[in-house]
N, CA, C, O and CB atoms as a CASP TS submission, in Angstrom:
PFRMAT TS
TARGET T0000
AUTHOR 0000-0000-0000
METHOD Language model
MODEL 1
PARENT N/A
ATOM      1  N   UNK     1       0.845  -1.183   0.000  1.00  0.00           N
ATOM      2  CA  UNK     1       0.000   0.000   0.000  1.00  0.00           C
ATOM      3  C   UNK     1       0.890   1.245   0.000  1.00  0.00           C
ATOM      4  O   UNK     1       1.881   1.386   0.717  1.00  0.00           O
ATOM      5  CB  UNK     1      -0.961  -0.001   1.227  1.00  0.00           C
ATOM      6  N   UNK     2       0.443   2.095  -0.850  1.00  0.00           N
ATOM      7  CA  UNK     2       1.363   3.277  -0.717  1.00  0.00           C
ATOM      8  C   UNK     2       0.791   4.051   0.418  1.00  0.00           C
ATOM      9  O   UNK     2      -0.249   3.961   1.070  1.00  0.00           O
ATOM     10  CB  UNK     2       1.473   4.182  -2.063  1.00  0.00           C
ATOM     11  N   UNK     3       2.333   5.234   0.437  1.00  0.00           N
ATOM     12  CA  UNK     3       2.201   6.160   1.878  1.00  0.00           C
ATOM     13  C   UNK     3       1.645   7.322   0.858  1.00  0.00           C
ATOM     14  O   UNK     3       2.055   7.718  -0.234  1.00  0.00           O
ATOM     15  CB  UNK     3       3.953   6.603   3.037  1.00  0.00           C
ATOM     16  N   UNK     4       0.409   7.738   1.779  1.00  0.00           N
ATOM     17  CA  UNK     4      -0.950   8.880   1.583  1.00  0.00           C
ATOM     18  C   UNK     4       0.501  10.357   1.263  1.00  0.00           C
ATOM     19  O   UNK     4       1.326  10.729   2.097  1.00  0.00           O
ATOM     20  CB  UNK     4      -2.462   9.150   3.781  1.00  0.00           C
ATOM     21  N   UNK     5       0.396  10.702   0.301  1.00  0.00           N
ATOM     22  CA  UNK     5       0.824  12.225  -0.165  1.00  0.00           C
ATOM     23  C   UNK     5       0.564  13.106   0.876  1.00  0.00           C
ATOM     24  O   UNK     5      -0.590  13.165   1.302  1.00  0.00           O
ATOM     25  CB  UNK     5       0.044  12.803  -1.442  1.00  0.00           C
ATOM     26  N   UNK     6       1.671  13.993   1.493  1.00  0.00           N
ATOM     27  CA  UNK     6       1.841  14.997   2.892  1.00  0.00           C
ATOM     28  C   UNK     6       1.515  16.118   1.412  1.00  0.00           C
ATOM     29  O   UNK     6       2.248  15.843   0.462  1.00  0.00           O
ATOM     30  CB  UNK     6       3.894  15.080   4.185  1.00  0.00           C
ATOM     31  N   UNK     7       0.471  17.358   1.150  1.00  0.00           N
ATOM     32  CA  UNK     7       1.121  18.438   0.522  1.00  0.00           C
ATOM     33  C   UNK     7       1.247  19.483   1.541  1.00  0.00           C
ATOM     34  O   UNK     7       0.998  19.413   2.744  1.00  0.00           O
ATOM     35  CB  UNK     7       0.398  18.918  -0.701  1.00  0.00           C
ATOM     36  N   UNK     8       1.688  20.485   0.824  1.00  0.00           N
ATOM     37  CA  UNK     8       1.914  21.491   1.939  1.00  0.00           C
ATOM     38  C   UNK     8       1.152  22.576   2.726  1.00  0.00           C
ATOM     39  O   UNK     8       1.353  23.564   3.432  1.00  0.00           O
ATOM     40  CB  UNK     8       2.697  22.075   1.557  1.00  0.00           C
ATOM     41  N   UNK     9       0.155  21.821   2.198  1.00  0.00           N
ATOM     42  CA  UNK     9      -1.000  22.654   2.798  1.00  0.00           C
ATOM     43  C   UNK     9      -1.135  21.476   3.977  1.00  0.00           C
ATOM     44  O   UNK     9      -1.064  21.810   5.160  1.00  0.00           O
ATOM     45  CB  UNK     9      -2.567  23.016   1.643  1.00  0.00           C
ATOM     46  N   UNK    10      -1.311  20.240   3.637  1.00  0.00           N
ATOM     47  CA  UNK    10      -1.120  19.457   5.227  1.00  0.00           C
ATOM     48  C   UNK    10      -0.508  19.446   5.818  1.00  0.00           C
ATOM     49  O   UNK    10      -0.803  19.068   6.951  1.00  0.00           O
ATOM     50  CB  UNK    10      -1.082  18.517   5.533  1.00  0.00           C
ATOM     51  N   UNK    11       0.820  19.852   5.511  1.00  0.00           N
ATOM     52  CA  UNK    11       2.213  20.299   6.358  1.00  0.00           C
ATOM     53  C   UNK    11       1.369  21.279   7.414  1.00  0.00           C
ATOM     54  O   UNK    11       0.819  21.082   8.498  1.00  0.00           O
ATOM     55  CB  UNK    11       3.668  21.297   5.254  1.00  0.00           C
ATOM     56  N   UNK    12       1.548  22.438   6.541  1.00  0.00           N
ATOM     57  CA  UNK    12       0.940  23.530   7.215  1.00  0.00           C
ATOM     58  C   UNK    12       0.041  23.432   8.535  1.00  0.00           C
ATOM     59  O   UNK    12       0.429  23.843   9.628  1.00  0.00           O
ATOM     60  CB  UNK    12       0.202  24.088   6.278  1.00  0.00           C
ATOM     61  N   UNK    13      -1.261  22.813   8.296  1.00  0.00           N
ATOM     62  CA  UNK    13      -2.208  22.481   9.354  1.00  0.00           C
ATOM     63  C   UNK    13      -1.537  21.861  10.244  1.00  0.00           C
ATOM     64  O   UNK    13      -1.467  22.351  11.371  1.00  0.00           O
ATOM     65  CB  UNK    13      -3.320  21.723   9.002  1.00  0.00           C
ATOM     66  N   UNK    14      -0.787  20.449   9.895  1.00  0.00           N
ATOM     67  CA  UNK    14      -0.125  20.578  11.284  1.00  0.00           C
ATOM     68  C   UNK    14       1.324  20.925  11.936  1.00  0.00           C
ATOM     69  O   UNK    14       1.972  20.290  12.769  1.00  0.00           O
ATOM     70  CB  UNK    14      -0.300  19.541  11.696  1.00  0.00           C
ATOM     71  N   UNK    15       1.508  21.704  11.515  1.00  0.00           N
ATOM     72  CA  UNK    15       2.567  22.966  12.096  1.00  0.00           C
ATOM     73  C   UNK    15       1.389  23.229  13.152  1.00  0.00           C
ATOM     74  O   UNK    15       1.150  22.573  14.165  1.00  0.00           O
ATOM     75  CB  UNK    15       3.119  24.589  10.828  1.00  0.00           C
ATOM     76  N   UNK    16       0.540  24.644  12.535  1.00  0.00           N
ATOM     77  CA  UNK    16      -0.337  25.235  13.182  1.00  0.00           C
ATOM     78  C   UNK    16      -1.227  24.710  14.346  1.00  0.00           C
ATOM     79  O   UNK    16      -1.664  25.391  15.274  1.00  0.00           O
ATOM     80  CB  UNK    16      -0.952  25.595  12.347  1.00  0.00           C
ATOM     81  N   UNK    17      -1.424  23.357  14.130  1.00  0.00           N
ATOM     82  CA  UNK    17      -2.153  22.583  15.148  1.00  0.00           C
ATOM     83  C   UNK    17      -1.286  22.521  16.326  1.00  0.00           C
ATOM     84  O   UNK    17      -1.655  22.733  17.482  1.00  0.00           O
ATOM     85  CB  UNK    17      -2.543  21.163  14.672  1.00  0.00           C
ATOM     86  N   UNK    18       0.187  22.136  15.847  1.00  0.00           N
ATOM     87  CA  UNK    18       0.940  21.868  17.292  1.00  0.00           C
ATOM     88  C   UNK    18       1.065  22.687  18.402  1.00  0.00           C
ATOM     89  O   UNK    18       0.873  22.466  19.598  1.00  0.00           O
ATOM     90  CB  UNK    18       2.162  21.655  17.133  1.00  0.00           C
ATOM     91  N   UNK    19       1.642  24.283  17.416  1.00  0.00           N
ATOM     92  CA  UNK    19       1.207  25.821  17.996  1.00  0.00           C
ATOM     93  C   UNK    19       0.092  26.132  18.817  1.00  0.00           C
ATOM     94  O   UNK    19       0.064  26.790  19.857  1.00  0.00           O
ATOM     95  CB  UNK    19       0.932  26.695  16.961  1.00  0.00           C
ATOM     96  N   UNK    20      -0.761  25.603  18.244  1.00  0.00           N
ATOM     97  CA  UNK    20      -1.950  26.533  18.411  1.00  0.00           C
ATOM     98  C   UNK    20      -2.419  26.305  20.186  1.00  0.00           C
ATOM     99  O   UNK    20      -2.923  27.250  20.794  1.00  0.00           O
ATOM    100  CB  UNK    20      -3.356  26.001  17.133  1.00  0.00           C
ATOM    101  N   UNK    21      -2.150  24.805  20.947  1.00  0.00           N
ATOM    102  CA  UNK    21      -2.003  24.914  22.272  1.00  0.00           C
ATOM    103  C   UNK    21      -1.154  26.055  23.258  1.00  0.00           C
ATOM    104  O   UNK    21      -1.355  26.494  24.390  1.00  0.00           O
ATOM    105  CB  UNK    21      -1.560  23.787  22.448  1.00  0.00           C
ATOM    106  N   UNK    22      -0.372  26.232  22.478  1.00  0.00           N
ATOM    107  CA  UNK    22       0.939  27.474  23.474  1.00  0.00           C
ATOM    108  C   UNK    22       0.330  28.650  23.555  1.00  0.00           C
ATOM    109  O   UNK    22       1.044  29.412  24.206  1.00  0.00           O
ATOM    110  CB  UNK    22       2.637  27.958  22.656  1.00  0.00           C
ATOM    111  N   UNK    23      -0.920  29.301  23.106  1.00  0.00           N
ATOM    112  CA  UNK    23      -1.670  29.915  22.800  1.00  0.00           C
ATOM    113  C   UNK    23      -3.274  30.069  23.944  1.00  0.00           C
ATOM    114  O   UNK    23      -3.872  31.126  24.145  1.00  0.00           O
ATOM    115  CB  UNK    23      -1.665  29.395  21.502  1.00  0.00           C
ATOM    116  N   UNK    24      -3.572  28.969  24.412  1.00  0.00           N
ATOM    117  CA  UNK    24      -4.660  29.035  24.729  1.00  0.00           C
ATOM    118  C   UNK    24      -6.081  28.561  23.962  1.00  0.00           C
ATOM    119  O   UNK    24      -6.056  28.307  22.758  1.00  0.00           O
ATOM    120  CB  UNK    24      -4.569  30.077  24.968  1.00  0.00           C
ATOM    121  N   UNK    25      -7.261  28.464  24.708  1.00  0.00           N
ATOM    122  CA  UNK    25      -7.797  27.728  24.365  1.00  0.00           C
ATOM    123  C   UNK    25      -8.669  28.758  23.089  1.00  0.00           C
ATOM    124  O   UNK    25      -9.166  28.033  22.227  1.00  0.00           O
ATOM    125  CB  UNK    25      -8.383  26.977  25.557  1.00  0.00           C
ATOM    126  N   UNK    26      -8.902  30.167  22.868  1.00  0.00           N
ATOM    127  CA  UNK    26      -9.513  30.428  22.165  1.00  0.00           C
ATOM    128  C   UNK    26      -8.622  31.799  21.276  1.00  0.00           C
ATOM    129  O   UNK    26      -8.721  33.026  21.303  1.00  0.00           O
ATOM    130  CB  UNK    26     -10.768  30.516  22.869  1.00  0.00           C
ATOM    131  N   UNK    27      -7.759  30.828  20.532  1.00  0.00           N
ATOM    132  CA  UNK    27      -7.111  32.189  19.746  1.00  0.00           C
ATOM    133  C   UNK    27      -7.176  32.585  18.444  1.00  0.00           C
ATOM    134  O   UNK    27      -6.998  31.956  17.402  1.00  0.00           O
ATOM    135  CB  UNK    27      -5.856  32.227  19.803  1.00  0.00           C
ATOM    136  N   UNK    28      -7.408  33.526  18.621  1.00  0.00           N
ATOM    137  CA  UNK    28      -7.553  35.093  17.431  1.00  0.00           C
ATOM    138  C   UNK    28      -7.453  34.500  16.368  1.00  0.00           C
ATOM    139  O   UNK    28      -6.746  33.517  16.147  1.00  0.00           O
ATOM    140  CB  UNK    28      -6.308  36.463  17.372  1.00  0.00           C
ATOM    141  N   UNK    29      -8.432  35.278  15.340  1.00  0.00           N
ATOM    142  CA  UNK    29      -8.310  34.667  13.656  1.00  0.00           C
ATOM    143  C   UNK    29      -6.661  35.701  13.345  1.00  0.00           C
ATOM    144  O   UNK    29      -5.968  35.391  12.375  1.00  0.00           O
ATOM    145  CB  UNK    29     -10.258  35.357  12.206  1.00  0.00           C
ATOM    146  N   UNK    30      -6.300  36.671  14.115  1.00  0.00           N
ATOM    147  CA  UNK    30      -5.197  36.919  13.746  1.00  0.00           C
ATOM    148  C   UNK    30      -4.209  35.878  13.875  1.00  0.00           C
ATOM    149  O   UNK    30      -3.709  35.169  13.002  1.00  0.00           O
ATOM    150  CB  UNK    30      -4.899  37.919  14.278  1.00  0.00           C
ATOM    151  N   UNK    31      -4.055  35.906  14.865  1.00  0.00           N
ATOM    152  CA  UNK    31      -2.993  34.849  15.822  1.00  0.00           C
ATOM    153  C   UNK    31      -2.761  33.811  14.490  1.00  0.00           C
ATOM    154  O   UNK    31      -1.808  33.670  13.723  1.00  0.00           O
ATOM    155  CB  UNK    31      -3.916  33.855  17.585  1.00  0.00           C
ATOM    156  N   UNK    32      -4.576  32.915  14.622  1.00  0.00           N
ATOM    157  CA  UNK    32      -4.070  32.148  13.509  1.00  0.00           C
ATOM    158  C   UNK    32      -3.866  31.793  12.010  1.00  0.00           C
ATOM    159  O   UNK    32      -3.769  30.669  11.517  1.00  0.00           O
ATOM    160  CB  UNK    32      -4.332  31.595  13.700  1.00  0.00           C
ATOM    161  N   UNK    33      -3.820  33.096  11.349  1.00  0.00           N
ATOM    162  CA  UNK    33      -3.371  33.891  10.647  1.00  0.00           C
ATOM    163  C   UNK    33      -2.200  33.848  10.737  1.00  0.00           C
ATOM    164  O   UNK    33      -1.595  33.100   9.969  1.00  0.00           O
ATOM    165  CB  UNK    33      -3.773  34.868  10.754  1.00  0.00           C
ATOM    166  N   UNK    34      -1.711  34.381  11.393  1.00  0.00           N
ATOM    167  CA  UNK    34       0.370  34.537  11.621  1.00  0.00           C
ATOM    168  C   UNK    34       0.639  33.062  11.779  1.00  0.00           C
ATOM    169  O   UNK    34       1.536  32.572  11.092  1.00  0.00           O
ATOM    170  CB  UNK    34       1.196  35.580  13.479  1.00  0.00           C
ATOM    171  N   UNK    35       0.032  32.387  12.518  1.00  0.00           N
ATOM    172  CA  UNK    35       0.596  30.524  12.785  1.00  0.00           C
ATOM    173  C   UNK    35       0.710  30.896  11.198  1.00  0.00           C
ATOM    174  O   UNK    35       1.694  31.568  10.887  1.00  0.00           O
ATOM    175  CB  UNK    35      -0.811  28.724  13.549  1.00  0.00           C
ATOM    176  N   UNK    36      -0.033  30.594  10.360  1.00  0.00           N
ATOM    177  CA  UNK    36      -0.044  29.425   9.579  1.00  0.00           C
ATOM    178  C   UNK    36       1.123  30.880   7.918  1.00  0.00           C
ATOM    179  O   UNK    36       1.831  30.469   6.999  1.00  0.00           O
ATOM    180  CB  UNK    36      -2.474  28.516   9.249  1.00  0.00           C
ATOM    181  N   UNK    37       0.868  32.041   8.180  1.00  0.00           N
ATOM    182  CA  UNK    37       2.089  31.985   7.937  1.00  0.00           C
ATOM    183  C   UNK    37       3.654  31.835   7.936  1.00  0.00           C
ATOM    184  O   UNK    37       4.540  31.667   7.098  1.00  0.00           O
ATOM    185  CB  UNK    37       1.957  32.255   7.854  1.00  0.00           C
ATOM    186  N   UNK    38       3.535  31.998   9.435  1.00  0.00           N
ATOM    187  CA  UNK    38       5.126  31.374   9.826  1.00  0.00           C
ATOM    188  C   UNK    38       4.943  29.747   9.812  1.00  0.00           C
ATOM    189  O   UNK    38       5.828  29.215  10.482  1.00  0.00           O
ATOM    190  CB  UNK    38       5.754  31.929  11.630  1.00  0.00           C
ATOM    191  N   UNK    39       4.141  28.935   9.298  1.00  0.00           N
ATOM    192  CA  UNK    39       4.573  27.595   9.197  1.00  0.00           C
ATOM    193  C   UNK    39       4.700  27.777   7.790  1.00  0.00           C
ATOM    194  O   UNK    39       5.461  26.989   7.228  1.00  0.00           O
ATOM    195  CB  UNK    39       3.640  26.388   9.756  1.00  0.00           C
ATOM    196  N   UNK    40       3.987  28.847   6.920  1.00  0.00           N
ATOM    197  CA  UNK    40       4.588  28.921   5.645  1.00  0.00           C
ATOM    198  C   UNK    40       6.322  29.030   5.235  1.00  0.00           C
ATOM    199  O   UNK    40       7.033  28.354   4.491  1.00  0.00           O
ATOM    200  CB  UNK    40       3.929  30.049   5.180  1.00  0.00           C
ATOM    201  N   UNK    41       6.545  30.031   5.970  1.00  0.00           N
ATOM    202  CA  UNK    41       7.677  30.690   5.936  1.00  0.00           C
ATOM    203  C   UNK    41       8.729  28.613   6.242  1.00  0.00           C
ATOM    204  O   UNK    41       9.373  27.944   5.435  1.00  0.00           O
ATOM    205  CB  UNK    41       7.676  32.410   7.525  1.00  0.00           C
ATOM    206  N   UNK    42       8.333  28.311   7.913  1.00  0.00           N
ATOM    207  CA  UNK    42       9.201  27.543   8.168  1.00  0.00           C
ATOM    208  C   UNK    42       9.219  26.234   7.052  1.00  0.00           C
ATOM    209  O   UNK    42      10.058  25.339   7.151  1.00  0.00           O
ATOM    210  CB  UNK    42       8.990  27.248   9.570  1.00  0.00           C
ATOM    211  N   UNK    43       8.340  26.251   6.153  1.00  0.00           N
ATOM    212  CA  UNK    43       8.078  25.019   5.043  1.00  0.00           C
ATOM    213  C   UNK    43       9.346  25.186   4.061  1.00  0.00           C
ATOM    214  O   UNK    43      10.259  24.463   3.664  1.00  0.00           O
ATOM    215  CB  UNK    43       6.430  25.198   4.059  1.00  0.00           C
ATOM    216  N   UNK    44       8.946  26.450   3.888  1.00  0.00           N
ATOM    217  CA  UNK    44       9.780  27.084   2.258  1.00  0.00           C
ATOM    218  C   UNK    44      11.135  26.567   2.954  1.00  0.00           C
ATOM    219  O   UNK    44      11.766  25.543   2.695  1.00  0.00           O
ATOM    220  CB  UNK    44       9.756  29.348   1.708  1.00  0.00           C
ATOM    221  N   UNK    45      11.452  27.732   4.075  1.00  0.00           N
ATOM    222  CA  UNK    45      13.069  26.942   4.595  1.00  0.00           C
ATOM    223  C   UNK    45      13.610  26.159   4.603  1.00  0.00           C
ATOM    224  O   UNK    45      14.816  26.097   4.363  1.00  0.00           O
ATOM    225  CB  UNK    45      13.461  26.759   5.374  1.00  0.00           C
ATOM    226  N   UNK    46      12.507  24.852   5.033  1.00  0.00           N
ATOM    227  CA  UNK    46      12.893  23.622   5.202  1.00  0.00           C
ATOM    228  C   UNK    46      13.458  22.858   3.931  1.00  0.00           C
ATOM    229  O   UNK    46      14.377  22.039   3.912  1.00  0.00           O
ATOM    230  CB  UNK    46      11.819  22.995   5.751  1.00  0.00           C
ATOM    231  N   UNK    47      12.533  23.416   2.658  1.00  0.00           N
ATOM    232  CA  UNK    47      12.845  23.039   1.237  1.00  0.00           C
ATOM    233  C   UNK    47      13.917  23.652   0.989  1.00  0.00           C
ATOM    234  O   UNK    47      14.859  22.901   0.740  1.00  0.00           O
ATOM    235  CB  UNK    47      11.882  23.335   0.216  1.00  0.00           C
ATOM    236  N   UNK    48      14.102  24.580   0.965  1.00  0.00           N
ATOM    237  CA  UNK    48      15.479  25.219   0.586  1.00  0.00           C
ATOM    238  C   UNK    48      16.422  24.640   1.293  1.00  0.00           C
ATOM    239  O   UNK    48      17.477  24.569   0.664  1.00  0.00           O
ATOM    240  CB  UNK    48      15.617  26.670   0.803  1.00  0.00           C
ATOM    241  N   UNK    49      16.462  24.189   2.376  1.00  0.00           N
ATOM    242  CA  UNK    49      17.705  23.709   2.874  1.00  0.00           C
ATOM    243  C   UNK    49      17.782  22.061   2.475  1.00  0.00           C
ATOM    244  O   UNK    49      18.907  21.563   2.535  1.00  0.00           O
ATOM    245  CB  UNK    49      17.780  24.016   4.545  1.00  0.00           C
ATOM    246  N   UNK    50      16.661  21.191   2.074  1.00  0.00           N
ATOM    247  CA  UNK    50      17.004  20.541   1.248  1.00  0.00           C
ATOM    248  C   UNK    50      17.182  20.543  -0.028  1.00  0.00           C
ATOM    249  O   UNK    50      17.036  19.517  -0.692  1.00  0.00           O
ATOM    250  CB  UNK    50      16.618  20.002   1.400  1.00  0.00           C
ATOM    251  N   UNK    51      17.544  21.764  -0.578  1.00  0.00           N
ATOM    252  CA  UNK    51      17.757  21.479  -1.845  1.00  0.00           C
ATOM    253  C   UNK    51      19.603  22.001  -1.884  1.00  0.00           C
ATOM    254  O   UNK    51      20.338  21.931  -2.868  1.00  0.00           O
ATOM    255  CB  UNK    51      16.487  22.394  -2.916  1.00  0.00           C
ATOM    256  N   UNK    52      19.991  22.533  -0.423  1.00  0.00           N
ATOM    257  CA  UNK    52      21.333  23.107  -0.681  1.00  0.00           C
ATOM    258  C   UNK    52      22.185  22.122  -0.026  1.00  0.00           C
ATOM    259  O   UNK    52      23.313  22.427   0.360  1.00  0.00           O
ATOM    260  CB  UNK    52      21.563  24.607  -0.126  1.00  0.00           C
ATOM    261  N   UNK    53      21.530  20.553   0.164  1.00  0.00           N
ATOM    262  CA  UNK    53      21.684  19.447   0.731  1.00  0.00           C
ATOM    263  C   UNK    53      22.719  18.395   0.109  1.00  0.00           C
ATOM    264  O   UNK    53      22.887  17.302   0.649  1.00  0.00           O
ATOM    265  CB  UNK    53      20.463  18.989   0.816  1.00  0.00           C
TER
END
């Protein structure tokens, strides 16, 4: 059986999911807004540093 495709939009969600406890129980559409661009940001990085691998 093959392994189910991660894209990076599922990356993303769970970045943001892990975050989103350190936070409290009811946080801001800003807040999670910024999560899920800094899990953007930390994605791209992550690719780039495998590609200078």
């Amino acid at each position: 059986m093959a392994e189910p495709t991660v894209t990076p939009s599922d990356e993303k969600i769970r970045i943001v999911r892990e975050r989103l406890p350190l936070y409290g129980p009811n946080p801001s559409v800003e807040l999670v807004q910024q999560l899920m661009a800094e899990a953007e940001a930390d994605i791209q990085r992550a690719r780039a540093h495998e590609l200078n691998l």
